[in-house]
C-alpha positions as CSV (number, residue, x, y, z in Angstrom):
1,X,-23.3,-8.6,15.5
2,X,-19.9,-8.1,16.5
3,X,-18.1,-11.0,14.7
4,X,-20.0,-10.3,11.4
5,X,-18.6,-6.8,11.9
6,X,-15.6,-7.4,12.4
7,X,-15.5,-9.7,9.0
8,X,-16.6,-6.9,7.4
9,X,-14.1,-4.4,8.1
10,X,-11.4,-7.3,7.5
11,X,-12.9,-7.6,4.3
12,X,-12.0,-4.2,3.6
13,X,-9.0,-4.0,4.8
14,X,-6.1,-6.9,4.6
15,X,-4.1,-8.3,7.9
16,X,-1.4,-10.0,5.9
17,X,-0.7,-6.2,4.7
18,X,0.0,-4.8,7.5
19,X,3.8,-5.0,8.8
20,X,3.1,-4.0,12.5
21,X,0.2,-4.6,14.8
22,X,-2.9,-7.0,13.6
23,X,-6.3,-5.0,12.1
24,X,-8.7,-5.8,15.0
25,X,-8.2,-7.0,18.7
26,X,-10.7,-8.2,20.8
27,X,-13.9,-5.5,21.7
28,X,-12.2,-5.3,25.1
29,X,-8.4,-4.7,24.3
30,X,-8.5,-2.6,21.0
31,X,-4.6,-2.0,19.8
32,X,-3.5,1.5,18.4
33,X,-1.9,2.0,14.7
34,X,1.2,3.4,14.8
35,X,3.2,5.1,12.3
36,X,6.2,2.8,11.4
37,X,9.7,4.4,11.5
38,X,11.2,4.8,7.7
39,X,13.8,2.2,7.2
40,X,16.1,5.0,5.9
41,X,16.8,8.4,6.8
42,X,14.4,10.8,5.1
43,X,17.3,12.4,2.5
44,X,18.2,8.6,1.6
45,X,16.0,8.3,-2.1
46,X,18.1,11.2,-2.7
47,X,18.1,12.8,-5.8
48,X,14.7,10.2,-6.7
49,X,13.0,11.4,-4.1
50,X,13.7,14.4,-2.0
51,X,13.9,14.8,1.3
52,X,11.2,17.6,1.7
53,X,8.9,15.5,-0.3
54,X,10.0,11.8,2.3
55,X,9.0,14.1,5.3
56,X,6.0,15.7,4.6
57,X,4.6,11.9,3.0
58,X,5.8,9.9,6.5
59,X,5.8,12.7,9.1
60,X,2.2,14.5,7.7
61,X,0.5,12.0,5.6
62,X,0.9,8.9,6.7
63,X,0.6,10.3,9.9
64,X,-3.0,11.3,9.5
65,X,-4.0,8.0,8.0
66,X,-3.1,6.6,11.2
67,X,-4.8,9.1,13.4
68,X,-7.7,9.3,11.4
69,X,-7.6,4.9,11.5
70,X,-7.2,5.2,15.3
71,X,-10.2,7.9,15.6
72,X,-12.4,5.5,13.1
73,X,-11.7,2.1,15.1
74,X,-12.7,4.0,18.2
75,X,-15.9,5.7,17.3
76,X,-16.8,1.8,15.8
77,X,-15.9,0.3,18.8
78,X,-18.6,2.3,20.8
79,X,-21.2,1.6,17.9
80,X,-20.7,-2.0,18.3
81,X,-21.1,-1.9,22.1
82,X,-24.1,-0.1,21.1
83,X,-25.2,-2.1,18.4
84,X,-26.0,0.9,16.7
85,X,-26.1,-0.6,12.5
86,X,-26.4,2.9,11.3
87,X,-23.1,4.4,12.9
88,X,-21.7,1.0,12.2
89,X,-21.8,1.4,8.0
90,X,-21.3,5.1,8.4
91,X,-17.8,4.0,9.3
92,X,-17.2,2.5,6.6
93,X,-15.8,4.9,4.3
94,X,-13.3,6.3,7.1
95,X,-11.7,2.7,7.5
96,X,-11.5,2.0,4.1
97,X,-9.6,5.3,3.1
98,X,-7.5,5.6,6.4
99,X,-7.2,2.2,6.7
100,X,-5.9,1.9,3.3
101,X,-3.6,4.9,3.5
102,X,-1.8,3.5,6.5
103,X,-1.7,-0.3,4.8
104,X,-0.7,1.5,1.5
105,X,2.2,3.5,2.9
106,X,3.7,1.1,5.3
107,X,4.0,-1.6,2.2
108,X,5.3,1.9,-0.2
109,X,8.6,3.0,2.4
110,X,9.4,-0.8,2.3
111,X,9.5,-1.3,-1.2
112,X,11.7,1.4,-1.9
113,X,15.5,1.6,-0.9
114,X,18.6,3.9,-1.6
115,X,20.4,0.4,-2.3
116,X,17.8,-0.4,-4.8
117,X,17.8,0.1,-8.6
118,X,18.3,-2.4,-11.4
119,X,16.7,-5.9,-12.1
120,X,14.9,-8.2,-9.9
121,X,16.4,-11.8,-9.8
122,X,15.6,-15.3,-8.9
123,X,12.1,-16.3,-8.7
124,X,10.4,-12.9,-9.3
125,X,12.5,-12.2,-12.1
126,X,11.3,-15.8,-13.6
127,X,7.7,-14.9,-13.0
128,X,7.7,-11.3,-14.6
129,X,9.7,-13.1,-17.6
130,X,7.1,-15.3,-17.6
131,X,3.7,-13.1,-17.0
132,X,4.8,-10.1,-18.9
133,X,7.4,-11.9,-21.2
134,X,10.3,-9.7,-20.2
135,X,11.1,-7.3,-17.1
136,X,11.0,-4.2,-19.2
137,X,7.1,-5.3,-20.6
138,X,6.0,-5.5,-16.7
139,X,8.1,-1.9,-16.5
140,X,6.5,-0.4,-19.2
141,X,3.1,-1.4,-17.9
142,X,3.3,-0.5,-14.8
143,X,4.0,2.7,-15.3
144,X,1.7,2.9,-18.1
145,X,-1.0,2.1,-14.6
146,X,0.4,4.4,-12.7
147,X,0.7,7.8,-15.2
148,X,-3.1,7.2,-16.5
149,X,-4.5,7.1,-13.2
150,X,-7.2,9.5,-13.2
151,X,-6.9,11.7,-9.9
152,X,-5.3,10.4,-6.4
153,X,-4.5,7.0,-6.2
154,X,-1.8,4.0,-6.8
155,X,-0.3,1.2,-9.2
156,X,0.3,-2.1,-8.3
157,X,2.2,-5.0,-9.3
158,X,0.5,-8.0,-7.3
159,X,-0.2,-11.5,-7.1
160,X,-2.7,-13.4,-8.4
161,X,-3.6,-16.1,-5.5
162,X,-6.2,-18.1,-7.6
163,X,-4.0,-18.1,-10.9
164,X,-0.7,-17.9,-8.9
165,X,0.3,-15.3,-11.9
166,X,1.9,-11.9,-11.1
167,X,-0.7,-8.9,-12.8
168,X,-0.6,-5.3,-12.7
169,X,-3.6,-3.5,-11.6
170,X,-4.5,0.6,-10.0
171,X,-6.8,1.2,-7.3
172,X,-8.1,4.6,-6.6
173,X,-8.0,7.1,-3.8
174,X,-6.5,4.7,-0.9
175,X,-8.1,1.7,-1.6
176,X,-6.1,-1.1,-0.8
177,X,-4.9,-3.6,-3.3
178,X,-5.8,-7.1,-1.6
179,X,-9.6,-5.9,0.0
180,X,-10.2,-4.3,-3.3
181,X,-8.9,-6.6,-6.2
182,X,-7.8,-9.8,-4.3
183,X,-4.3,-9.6,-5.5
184,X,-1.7,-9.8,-2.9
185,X,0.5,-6.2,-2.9
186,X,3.9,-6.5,-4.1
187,X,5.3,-3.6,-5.1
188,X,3.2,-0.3,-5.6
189,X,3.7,3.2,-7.1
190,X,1.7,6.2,-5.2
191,X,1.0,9.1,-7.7
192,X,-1.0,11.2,-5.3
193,X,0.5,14.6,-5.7
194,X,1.7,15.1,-2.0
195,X,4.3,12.2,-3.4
196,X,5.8,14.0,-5.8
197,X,4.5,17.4,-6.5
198,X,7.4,19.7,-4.9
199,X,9.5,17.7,-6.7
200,X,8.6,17.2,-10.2
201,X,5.6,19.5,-10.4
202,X,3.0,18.2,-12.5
203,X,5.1,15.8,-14.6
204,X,4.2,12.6,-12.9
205,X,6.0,10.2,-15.7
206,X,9.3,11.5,-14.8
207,X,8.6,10.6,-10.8
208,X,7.2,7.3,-11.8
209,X,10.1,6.7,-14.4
210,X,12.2,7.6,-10.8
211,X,10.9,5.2,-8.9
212,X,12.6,2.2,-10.3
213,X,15.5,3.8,-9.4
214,X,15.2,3.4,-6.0
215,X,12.9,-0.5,-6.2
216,X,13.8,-2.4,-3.3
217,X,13.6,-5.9,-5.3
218,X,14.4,-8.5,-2.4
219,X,12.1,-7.0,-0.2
220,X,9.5,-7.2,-3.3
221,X,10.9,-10.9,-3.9
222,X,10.2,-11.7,0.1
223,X,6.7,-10.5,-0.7
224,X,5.9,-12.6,-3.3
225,X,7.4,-15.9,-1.4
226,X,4.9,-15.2,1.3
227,X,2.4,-14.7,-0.9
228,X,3.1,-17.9,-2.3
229,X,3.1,-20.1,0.8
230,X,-0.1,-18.2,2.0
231,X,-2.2,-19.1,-1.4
C-alpha cells in the first residue's frame, strides 16, 4: 500500500521540478518543503514587476503552498501508517494544488531575472525557430495562453519528451505542468491575480506583455538541456 501510494502522489506531482529537497522520503524520515530564497532582491523586476506585488507572491503565497504541502504530507503520512484508503484519496486534492503551487513558483522566480529581456539563443532559440517558425510566433502564442486563461491559473512553454518538440500549453488553478500534461516546464507565466493585480489592475495583457521583459533565457535554455538528456 505504501509504495503504490507513493507512485501516486509522484504521479501528481513531478521530482525533476522541484529545485530543492526530493517529493517523498522514506515513511520513517519524511523531509520538510521549504520556501526557496528569491534569487534577487524583491524590488529587482523593477518597473515589470513591483516590489509590493514580488513580496506578497514569495513572502505570502508561496509561503502557504508550502505550509499547506507540509501540513498535507503529514496528515498522509499518518493515513498510510494507518492504512486508512479513504483519508488517503482525500488528500489528494491538497497535494496536487499545494504541491503544485510550491513546484509552480519555485520554477516561476527562476525563470525570471532583472538581467533578462531580449532573445533566447543557441539551441532554444533553434528549436522555437523551428516549432513555432520564429521567436515572436512562440511569443505571440504564449501569451495568447496565458491572457485567455479562464480564472486562476498558468501558461507554459514546455517540452515535448515523446516528440522532443517544444509546445505551448495552460494548466489551471496550480496544476503542475509535467503531472498534468507530460511536458517538461520551461518557462511559465502565472496570471493568478495576486501576481499582478496591484500592479496592473485588471489588465492582465499588459503584465503578461511585461514579462518578457524580465525572461531569464539561459536559465530557460539549462532547462531545456536537462530535459533533453532526461528524455
Amino acid at each position: 500500500m505504501l509504495s503504490a501510494t507513493l507512485s501516486a502522489v509522484k504521479s501528481l506531482i513531478s521530482p525533476r521540478a522541484v529545485p530543492s529537497p526530493a517529493w517523498l522520503a522514506t515513511a520513517a524520515v519524511r523531509m520538510k518543503h521549504t520556501l526557496p530564497d528569491l534569487p534577487y532582491d524583491y524590488n529587482a523586476l523593477e518597473p515589470y514587476i513591483s516590489a509590493d506585488i514580488m513580496k506578497l507572491h514569495h513572502k505570502k503565497h508561496h509561503n502557504t503552498y508550502v505550509t499547506n504541502l507540509n501540513v498535507a504530507q503529514e496528515k498522509l503520512s499518518e493515513a498510510e501508517a494507518k492504512n486508512d484508503i479513504n483519508s488517503i484519496i482525500s488528500l489528494q486534492p491538497s497535494l496536487r494544488f499545494n504541491g503544485g503551487g510550491h513546484i509552480n513558483h519555485s520554477i516561476f522566480w527562476e525563470v525570471l531575472s532583472p538581467n533578462g529581456g531580449g532573445e533566447p539563443d543557441g539551441d532554444l532559440m533553434h528549436c522555437i525557430k523551428r516549432d513555432f517558425g520564429s521567436y515572436d510566433e512562440m511569443k505571440k502564442e504564449l501569451t495568447a495562453s496565458a491572457v485567455t486563461v479562464q480564472g486562476s491559473g498558468w501558461a507554459w512553454l514546455g517540452f515535448n519528451p515523446v516528440s522532443g518538440r517544444l509546445r505551448v500549453s495552460a494548466c489551471a488553478n496550480q496544476d503542475p505542468l509535467e503531472a498534468t500534461t507530460g511536458l517538461v516546464p520551461l518557462f511559465g507565466i502565472d496570471v493568478w491575480e495576486h501576481a499582478y493585480y496591484l500592479q496592473y489592475k485588471n489588465v492582465r495583457p499588459d503584465y503578461v506583455g511585461a514579462i518578457f521583459n524580465v525572461a531569464n533565457w539561459e536559465n530557460v535554455a539549462r532547462r531545456l538541456s536537462e530535459a533533453k538528456l532526461a528524455a
